[in-house]
C-alpha positions in Angstrom: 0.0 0.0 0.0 1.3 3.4 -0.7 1.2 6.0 -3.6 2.0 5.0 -7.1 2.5 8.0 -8.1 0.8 11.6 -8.7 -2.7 11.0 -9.9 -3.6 15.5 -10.8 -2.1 18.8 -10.3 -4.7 21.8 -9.2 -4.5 24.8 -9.0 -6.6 28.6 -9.1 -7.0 30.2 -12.3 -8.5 34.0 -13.1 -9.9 31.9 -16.0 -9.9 28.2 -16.1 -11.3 27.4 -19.5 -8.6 30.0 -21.4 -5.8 28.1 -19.3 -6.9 24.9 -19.9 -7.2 26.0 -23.8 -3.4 27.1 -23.4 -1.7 24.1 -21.6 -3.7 22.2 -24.7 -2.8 23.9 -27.4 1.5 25.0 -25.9 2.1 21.8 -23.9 -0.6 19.0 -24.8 -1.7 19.0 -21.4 -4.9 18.0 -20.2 -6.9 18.2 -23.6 -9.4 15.6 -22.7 -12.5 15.6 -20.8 -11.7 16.4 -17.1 -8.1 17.8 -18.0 -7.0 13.7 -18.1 -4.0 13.2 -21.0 -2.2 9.3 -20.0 1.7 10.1 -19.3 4.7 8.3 -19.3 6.1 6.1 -16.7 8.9 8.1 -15.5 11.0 9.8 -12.7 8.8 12.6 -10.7 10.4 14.8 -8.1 8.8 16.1 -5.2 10.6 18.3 -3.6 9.4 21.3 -1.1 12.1 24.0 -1.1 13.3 26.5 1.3 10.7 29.7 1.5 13.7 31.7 0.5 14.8 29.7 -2.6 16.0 31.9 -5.8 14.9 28.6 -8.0 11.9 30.4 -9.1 10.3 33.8 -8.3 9.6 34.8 -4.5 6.0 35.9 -5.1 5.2 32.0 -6.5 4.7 29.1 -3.8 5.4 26.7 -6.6 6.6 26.0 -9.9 5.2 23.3 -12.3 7.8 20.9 -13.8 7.0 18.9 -16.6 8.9 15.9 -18.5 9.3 16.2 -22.2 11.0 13.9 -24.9 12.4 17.0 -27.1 13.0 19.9 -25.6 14.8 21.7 -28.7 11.9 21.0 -30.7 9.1 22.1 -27.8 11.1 25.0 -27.3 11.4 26.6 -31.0 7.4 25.8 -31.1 6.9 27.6 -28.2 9.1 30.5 -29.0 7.5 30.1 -32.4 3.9 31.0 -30.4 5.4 33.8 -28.9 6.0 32.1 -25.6 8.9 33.2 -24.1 11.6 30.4 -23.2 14.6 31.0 -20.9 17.6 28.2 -20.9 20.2 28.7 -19.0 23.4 26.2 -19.2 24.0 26.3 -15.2 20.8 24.7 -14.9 21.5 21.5 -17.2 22.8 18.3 -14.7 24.8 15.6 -16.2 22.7 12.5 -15.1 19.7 13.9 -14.5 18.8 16.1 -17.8 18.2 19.4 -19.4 15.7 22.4 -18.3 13.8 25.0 -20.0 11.7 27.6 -18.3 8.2 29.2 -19.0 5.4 31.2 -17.7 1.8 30.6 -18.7 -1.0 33.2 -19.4 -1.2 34.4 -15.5 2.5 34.0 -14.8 2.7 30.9 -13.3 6.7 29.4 -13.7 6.9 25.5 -15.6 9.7 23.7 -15.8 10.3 21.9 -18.7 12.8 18.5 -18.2 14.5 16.6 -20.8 15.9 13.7 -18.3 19.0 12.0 -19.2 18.6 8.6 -20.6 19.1 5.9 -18.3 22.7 5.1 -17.8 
């Protein structure tokens, strides 16, 4: 008995439907009935930081991180889209993968994670 993993992620929006609409149509996120899209099985981190982290902005009391298979090619179609996309080397880990940062419609910071493959 125990978790098996994270079954949903919740959160407030100023308006759901246009935010559901985005991580759709930008991410492929939750585009079926109920916000349900079948993932991969994978790592998943949880990990409360430090109220005073600088690993994403102060005023935010989380960031979203999502796994993806291509970062290069999610990030040119998001820039594409107009989406601003921040990379930064110092955040790329050998052994665990590469990162990509975003903010959706009402600012809230995603993570985007290429892992590593398995060694």
């Amino acid at each position: 008995m125990g978790v098996t993993g994270i079954g949903g992620f919740f959160f407030r929006a100023k308006d759901p439907e246009a935010m559901r609409t985005w991580y759709a149509r930008h991410l492929g996120v939750g585009s079926a009935p109920y916000g349900m899209w079948d993932t991969q099985a994978g790592p998943c981190v949880f990990a409360p930081f430090a109220a005073d982290t600088d690993y994403f902005a102060a005023d935010r009391k989380w960031m979203l991180n999502l796994r993806v298979d291509d970062l290069d090619e999610l990030c040119a179609s998001l820039g594409a889209a107009g989406i601003a996309v921040v990379t930064d080397p110092d955040w790329d880990m050998p052994g665990v993968g590469r990162f990509a940062r975003i903010h959706d419609p009402e600012g809230n910071p995603i993570e985007l994670w290429q892992p590593d493959p398995p060694a």
